[in-house]
C-alpha positions as CSV (number, residue, x, y, z in Angstrom):
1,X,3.4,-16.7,18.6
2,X,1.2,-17.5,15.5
3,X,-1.7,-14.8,16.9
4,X,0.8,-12.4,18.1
5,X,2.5,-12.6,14.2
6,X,-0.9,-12.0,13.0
7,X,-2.3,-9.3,15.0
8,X,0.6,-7.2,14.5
9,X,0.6,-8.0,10.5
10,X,-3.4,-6.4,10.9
11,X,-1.6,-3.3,12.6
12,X,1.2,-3.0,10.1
13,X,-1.2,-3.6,7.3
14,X,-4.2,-0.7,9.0
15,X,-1.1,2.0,9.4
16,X,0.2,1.4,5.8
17,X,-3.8,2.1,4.5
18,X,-3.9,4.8,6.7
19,X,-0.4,6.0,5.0
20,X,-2.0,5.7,2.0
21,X,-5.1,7.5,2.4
22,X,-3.0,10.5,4.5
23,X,-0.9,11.1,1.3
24,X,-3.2,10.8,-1.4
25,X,-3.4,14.2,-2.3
26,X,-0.1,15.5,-1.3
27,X,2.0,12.5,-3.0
28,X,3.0,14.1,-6.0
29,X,4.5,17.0,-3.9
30,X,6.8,15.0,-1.8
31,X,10.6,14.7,-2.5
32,X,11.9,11.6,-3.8
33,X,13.2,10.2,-0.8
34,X,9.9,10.5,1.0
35,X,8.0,9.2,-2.0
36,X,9.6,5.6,-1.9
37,X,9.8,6.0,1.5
38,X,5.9,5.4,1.6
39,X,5.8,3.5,-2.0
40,X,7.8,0.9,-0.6
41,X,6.3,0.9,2.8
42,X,3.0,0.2,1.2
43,X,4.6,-2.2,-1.5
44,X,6.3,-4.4,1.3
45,X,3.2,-5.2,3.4
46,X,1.4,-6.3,0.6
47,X,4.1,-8.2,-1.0
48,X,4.6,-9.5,2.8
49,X,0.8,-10.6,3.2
50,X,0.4,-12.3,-0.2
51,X,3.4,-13.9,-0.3
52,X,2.2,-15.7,3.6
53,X,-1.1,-16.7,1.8
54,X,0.6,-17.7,-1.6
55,X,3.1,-20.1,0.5
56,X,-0.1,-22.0,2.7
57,X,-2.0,-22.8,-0.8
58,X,-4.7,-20.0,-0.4
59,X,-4.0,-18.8,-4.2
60,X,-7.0,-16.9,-4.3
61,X,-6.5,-14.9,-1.3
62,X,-3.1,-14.1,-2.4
63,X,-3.8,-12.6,-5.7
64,X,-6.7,-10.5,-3.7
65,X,-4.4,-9.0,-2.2
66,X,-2.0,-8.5,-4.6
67,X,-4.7,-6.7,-6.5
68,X,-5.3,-4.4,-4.2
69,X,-2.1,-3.8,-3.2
70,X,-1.5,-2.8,-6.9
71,X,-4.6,-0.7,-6.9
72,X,-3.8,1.5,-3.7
73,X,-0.2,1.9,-5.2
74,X,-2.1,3.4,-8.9
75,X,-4.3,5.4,-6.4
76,X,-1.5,7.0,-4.2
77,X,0.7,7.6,-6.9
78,X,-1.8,9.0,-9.6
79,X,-2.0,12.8,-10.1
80,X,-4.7,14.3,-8.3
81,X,-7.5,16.1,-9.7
82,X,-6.5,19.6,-8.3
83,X,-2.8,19.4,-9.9
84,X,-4.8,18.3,-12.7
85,X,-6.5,22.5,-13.1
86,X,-4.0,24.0,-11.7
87,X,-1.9,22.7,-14.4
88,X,-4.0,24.4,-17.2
């Protein structure tokens, strides 16, 4: 039970980096709806995975992840350099 949990938290976790580097550029173009869609899809695992490793004492390894759940968040939703010139 415990490796089958685990092995399909690495899947989930693989797809939703996946998600985020698919999007990266066309983000900002997205409807609303789609953009939480994948905001809180991303948001979730994260939130999922540090909470598991807040709750068995690994502090560290939970605010890891947090960070980096935080940073591919700021990196998804950021504006992308090519809106950035086409903008002038």
């Amino acid at each position: 039970m415990i490796f089958g949990h685990i092995l399909f938290g690495t899947i989930s976790l693989i797809g939703v980096l996946l998600l985020d580097y698919g999007f990266r550029d066309e983000f900002n173009s997205l409807n609303l709806i789609q953009k939480l869609a994948i905001f809180f899809s991303i948001f979730g695992i994260f939130a999922t995975v540090a909470l598991g490793l807040f709750m068995v004492g690994n502090l560290l390894a939970g605010a890891a992840v947090s960070i980096v759940g935080l940073v591919l968040l700021v990196y998804l939703i950021r504006p992308t350099v090519k809106e950035k010139n086409t903008n002038k």
